[in-house]
C-alpha positions in Angstrom: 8.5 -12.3 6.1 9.4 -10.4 2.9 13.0 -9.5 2.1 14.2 -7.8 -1.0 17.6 -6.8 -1.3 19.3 -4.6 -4.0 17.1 -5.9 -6.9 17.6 -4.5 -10.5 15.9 -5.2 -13.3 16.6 -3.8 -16.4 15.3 -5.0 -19.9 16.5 -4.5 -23.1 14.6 -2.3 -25.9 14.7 -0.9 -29.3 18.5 -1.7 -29.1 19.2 0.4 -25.3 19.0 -1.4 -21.6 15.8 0.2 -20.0 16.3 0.1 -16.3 12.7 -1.1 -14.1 14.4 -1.3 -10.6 17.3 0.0 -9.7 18.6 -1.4 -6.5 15.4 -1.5 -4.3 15.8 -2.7 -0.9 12.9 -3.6 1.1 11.7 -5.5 4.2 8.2 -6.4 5.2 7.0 -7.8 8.8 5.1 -10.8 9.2 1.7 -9.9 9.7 1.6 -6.4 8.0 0.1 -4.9 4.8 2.7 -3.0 3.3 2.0 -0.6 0.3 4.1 0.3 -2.7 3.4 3.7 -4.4 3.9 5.8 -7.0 2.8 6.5 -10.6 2.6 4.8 -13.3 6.2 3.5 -14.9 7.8 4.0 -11.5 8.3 0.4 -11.4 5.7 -0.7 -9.5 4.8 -3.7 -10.9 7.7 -4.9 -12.0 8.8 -5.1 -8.5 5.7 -7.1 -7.4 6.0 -9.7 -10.4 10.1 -9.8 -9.1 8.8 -10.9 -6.0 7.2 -14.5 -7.1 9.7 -14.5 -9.8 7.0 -14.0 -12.2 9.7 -11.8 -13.7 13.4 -13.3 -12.8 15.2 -10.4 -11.7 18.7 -9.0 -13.2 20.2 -8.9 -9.8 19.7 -8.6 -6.0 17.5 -11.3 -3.9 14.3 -12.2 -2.8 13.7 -13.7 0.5 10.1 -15.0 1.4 9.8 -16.9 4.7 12.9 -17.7 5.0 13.3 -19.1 1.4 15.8 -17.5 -1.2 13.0 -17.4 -4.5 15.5 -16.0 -6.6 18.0 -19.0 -5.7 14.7 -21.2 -6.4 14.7 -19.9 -9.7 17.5 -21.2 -11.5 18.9 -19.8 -14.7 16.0 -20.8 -17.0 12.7 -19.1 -17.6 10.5 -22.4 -16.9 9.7 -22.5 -13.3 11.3 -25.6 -11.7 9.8 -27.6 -8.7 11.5 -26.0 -5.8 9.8 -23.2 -7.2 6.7 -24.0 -7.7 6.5 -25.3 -4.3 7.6 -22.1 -2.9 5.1 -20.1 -5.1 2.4 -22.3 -3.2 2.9 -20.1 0.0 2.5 -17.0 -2.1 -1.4 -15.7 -3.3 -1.5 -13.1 -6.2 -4.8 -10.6 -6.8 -4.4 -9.3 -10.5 -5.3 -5.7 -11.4 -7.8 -7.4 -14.6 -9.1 -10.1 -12.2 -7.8 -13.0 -14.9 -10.7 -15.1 -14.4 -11.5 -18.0 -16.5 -15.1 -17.0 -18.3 -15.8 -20.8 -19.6 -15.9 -21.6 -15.3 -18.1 -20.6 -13.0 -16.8 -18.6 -9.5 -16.2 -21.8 -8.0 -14.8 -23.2 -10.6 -12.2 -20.2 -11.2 -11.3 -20.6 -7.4 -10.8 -24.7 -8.1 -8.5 -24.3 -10.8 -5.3 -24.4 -8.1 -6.8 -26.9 -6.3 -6.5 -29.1 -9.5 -3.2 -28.1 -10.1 -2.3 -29.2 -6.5 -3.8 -32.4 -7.6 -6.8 -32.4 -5.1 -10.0 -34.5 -5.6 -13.0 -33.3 -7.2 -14.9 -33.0 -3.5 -12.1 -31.7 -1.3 -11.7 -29.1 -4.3 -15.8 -28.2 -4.0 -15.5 -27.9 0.1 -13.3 -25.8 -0.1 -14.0 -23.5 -2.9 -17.2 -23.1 -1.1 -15.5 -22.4 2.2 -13.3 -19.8 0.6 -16.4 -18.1 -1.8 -18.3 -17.7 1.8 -15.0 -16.2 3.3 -15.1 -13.2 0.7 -19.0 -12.9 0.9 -19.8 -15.3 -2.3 -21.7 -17.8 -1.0 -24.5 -17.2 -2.9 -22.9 -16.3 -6.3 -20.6 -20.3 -6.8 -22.3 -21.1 -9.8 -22.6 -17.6 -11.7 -20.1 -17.2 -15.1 -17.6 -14.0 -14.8 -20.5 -12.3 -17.4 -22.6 -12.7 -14.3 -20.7 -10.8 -12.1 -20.0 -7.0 -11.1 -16.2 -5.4 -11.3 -16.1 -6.1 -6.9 -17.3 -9.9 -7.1 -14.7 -10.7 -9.4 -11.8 -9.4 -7.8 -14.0 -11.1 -4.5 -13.6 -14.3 -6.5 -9.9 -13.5 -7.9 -9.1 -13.0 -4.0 -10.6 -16.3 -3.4 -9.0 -18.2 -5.8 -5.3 -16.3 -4.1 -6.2 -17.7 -0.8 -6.9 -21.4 -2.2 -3.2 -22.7 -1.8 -3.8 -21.2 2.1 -0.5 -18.3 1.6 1.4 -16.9 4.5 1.5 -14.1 2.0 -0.5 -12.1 -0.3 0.5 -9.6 -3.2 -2.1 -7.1 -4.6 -1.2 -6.0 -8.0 -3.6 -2.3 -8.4 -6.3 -5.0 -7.2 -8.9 -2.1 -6.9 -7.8 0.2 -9.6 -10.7 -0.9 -12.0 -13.0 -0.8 -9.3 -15.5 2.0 -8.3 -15.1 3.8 -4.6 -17.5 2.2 -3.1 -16.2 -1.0 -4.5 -13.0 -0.2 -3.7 -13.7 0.6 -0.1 -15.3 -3.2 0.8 -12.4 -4.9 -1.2 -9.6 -2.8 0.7 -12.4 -3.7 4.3 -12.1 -7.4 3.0 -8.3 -7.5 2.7 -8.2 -6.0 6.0 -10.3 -8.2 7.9 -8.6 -11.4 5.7 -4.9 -9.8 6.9 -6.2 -9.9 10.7 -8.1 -13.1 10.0 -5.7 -15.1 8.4 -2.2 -13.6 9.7 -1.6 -12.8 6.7 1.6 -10.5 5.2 0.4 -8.5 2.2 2.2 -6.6 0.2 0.5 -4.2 -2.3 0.9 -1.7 -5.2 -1.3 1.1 -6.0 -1.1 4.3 -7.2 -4.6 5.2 -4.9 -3.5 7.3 -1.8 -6.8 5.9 -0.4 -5.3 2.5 -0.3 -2.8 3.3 1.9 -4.8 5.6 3.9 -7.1 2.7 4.6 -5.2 -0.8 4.9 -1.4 0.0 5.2 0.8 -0.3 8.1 3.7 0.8 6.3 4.2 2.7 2.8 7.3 3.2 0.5 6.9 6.2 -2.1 8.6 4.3 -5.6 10.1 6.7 -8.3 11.9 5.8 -11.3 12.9 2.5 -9.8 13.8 3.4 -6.6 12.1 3.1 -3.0 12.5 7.1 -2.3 10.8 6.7 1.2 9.9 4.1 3.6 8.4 3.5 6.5 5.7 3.1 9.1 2.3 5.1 8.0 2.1 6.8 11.9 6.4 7.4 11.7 6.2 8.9 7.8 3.4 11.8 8.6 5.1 12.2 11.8 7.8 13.1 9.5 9.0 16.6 8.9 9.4 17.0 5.2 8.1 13.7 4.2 6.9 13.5 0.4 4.8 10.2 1.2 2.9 11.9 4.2 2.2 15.4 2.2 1.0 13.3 -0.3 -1.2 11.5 1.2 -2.9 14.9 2.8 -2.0 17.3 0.4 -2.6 21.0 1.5 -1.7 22.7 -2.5 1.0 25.5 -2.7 1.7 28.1 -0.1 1.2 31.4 -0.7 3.9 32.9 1.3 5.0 36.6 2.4 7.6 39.2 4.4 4.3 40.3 6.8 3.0 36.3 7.7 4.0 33.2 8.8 3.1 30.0 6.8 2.8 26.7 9.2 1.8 23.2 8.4 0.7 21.1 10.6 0.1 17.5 11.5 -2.2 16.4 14.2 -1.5 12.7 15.3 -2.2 10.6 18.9 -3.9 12.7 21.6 -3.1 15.9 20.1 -5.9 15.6 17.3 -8.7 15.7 19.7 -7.0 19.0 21.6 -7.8 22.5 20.9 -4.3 23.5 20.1 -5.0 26.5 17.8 -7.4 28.0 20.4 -4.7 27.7 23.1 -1.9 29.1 20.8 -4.2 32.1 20.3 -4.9 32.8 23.7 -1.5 31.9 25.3 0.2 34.2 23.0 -2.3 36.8 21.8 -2.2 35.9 17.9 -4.6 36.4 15.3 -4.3 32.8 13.7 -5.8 32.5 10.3 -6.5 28.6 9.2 -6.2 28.8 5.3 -6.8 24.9 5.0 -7.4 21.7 7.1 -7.7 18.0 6.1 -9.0 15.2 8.5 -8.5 11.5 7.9 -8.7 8.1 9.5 -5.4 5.7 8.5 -6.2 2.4 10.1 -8.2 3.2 13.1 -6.5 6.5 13.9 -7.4 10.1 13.5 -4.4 12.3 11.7 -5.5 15.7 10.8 -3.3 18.1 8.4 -3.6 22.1 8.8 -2.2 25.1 7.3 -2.2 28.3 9.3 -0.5 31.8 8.5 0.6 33.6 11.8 1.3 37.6 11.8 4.9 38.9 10.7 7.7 36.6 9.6 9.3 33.3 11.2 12.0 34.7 13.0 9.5 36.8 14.9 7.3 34.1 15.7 10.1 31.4 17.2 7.7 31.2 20.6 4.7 30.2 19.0 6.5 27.5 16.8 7.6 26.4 20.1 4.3 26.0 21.7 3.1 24.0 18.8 6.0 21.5 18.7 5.6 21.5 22.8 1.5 20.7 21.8 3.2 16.9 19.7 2.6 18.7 16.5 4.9 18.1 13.6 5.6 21.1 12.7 6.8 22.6 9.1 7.4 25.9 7.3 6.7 25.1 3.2 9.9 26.3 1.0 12.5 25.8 4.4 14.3 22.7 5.2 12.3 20.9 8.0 13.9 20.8 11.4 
């Protein structure tokens, strides 16, 4: 659905070329929210703004349904037809919401509908149909002023889905937002993906996000995709910066006399008693220093740091038995196996 091939961008400041992206690569199923992460300046939203040619990349293409945009674009900055017409299968949600405080919700969430050159009732029917889609029903005729942080994004997500996308980009569309704001918007987006069919593609720099919505992830750093994949591949992962960052277990305090183990519980292994087992079957003393449990999508992962008695090389049979248990299993400071 999404396509993005060796895209650079770099702009030109203060006399020197300032590289953005830097020959990022990325494909994105039909159907599936992928998330883009990373901190701020990694190039986040440059690359999101690259993808409806918002900004016209240096190099490198962008392929959405089938359709070349960056070939659409042409040389000069105006947007030509072709376009604009391509653009029409392509919602945005903005971080700031960019609603229109002289309208009301409704008629923020018309304002496409004009531009598509839609009469004044066709625009109201469905404005209406799409403020009652995102749980606004009620609030068509209140100003921006009138509104809390979550029911404007609601109506800025309304207003994407007016042109009715095949895709959706979320620009940090809950990074204003409180948590509990933030968790209904990310529900909404969910239940509009699985709703709608549709392909969204999102940047945030909230591990929560991906936690919750994402079927895949890409960890972005100074331009560049540094990891990619499927949420349930990446923490299966040995080693994988994404998936220790999205259950972070702090430094390890290791030593000659102790083992140090991490450990990631995924499919029917999180509901087994594996430590108790390891214990028994090979007469350990097992100390659990720390232990994280999280839902990503509708599955259970769970993240756990043990110490076993005397060093690694003592203690090859019990590493074993875990990896035997469908554990992905990891020693901090050693290069994962």
């Amino acid at each position: 659905m999404i396509t993005i091939s060796d895209l650079t961008k770099v702009y030109r400041a203060r006399g020197r070329d300032v590289t953005a992206l830097d020959g990022v690569s990325l494909h994105v199923e039909p159907g599936e929210v992928h998330g883009v992460i990373g901190r701020s300046g990694a190039g986040k939203s440059t690359l999101i703004r690259c993808v409806n040619q918002l900004e016209r990349p240096t190099s490198g293409t962008v392929t959405v349904e089938g359709r070349d945009l960056t070939a659409l674009a042409g040389k000069g900055n105006r947007a030509g037809r072709p376009l604009r017409r391509a653009r029409g299968g392509i919602g945005m949600i903005f971080q700031h919401f960019n609603l229109l405080s002289s309208r009301t919700a409704q008629g923020n969430v018309e304002l496409p509908l004009e531009i598509q050159g839609l009469g004044r009732r066709e625009r109201a029917r469905k404005a209406l149909e799409l403020l009652d889609l995102v749980g606004l029903a009620d609030r068509a005729r209140a100003h921006p002023a009138q509104l809390s942080g979550g029911q404007k994004q609601r109506v800025g997500i309304a207003r994407a889905l007016a042109g009715d996308p095949k895709v959706l980009l979320s620009d940090e569309a809950t990074s204003a937002l409180d948590p509990e704001t933030t968790g209904s918007v990310l529900r909404l987006l969910r239940d509009l993906n699985r709703q709608l069919g549709l392909t969204v593609l999102l940047i945030t720099h909230e591990m929560d996000v991906v936690k919750t919505v994402c079927d895949s992830a890409s960890l972005m750093e100074d331009g560049r995709l540094t990891e990619s994949g499927r949420v349930d591949d990446l923490l299966a992962t040995p080693g994988s910066r994404l998936a220790h960052a999205l259950f972070p277990l702090g430094a390890a305090d290791r030593g000659p006399d102790r083992t140090v183990v991490d450990l990631t519980f995924h499919g029917e292994a999180a509901g087994a008693p594996v430590i108790s087992r390891l214990a028994r079957v090979h007469g350990l003393d097992v100390s659990i220093v720390g232990a994280t449990v999280e839902t990503v999508g509708t599955r259970q992962i769970g993240r756990m740091r043990i110490e076993l008695p005397g060093p690694a090389e003592k203690n090859a049979a019990p590493l074993a038995f875990l990896r035997d248990q469908g554990l992905t299993v990891e020693l901090p400071g050693e290069e994962p196996r």
